[in-house]
C-alpha positions as CSV (number, residue, x, y, z in Angstrom):
1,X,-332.0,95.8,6.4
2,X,-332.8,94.5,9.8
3,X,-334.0,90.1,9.9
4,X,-334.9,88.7,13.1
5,X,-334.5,84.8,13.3
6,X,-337.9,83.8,12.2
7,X,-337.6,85.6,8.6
8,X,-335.3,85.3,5.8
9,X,-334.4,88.2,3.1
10,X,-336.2,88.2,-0.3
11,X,-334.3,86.0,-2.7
12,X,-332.2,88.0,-5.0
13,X,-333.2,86.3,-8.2
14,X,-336.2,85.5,-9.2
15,X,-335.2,81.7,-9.9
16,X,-333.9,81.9,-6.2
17,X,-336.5,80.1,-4.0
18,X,-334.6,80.9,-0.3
19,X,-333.0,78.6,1.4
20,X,-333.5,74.7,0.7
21,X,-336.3,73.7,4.0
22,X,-335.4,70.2,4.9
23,X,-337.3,68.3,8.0
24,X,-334.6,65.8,9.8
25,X,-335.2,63.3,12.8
26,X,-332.4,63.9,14.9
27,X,-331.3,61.0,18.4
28,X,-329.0,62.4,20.9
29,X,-327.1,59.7,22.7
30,X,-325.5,60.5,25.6
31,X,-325.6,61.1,29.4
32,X,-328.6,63.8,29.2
33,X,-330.0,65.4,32.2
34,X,-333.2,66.3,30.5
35,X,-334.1,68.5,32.9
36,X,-331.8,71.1,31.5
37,X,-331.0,69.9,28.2
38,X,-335.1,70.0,26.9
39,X,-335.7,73.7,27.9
40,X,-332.2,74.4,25.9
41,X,-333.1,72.7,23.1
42,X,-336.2,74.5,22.9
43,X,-334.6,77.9,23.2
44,X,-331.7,77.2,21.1
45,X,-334.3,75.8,18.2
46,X,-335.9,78.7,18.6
47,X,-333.2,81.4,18.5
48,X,-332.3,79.4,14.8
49,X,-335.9,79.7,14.0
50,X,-336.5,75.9,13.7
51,X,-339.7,74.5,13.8
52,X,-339.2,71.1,16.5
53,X,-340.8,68.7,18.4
54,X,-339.4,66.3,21.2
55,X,-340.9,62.3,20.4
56,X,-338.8,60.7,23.2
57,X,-336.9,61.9,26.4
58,X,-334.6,59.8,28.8
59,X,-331.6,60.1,30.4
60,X,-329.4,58.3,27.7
61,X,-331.6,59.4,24.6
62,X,-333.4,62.4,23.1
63,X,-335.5,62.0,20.1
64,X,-336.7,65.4,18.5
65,X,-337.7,66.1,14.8
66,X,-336.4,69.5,13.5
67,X,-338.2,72.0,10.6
68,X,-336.2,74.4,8.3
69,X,-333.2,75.0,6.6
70,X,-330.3,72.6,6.7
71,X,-327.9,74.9,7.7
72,X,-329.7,76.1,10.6
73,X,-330.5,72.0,11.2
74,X,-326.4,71.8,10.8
75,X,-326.1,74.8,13.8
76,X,-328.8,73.1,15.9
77,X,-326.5,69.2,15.9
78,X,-323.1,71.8,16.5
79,X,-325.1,72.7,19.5
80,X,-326.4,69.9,20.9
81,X,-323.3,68.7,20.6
82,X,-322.0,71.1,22.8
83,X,-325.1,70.9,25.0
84,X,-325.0,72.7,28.5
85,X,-322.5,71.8,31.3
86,X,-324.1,68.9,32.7
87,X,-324.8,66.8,29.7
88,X,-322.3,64.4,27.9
89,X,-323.5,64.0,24.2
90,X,-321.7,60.8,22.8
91,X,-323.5,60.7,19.5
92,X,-325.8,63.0,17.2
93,X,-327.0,60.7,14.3
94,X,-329.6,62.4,12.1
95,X,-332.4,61.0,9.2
96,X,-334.8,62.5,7.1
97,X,-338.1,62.1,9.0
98,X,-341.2,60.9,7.2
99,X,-343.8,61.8,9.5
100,X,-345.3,64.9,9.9
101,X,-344.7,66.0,13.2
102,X,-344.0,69.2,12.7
């Protein structure tokens, strides 16, 4: 059985509901050169099949709330924790987000 990124297989038991879909604000601190770290976050949000949307962009702090399961929200903070060559992140805190941004 073939999944792409965006889909998820059938549970296997009908009291299985898939995986748990949480929505988290996460703040990137750091020395962040948004002009490359923004179009990687979008791609890399995307490749995980997260739902996102930046709220704040500077050079020391990124605000973004993330859609969809925590585990993929887990992957997304390994990555931007790695971030692309130029960027430093210091710090990745994440919350539950209680608007509905995305």
């Amino acid at each position: 059985m073939v999944i792409s990124h965006h889909q998820f297989p059938a549970p296997d038991h009908p009291w299985d509901n898939g995986p748990a879909i949480r929505k988290e604000r996460m703040t990137i601190l750091g020395s962040l050169d948004t002009r490359s770290f923004l179009p990687w976050i979008n791609r890399h949000a995307a490749k995980l099949g997260l739902e996102q949307h930046i709220q704040h962009a500077d050079q020391a702090r990124i605000e973004l709330i993330l859609s969809g399961p925590v585990e993929l929200i887990d992957a997304m903070e390994m990555g931007c924790s790695l971030g692309p060559i130029n960027v430093w992140v210091e710090d990745i805190q994440r919350a539950e987000a209680v608007d509905q941004s995305v």
